[in-house]
N, C-alpha and C positions, 0 to 999 in steps of 0.2 A: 728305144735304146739310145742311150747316150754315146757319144762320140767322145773316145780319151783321147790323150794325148800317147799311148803304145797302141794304139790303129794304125794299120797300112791307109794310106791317100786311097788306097781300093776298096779295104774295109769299109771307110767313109764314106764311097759314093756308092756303096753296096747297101747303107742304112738307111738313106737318104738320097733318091734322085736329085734331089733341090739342092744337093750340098757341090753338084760339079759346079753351078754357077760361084759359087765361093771361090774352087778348087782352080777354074779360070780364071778369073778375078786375079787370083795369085802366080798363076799361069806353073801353075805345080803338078798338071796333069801330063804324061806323055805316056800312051799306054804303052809305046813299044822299049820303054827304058824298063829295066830291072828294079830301080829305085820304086819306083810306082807300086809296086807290090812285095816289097820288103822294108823299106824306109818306114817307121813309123811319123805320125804327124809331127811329132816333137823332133825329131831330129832334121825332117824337110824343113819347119820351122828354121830350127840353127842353121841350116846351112844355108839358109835362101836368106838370113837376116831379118826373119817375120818375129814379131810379138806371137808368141805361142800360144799366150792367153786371150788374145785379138785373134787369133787366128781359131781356137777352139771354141770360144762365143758366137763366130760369126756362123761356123759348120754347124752349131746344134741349133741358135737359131734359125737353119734353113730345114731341121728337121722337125715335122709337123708331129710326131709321133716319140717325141724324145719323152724319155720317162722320168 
């Protein structure tokens, strides 16, 4: 499965184990914030000032199983 850009940061690392080292990387994980599991990637993108499209190539290349 592919990794969009309206996935929660949890979605993502639910598709993909390989995708938290991304997800640190960007230091976009805090499981104990709300964002975390409602924020879709495209919007943590915006508000973190990441390349959304850098930020989406790197998540699905960490997923071995992306279709």
């Amino acid at each position: 499965m592919k990794i969009t850009r309206d996935m929660s940061i949890l979605e993502a690392l639910k598709i993909s184990k390989n995708s938290a080292a991304v997800v640190k990387k960007y230091d976009l994980f805090c499981p104990s914030c709300k964002g975390a599991a409602e924020d879709t990637v495209q919007i943590v993108a915006v508000n973190r000032g990441i390349d959304l499209e850098t930020l989406l190539a790197e998540l699905n290349k960490s997923n071995p199983r992306q279709s």
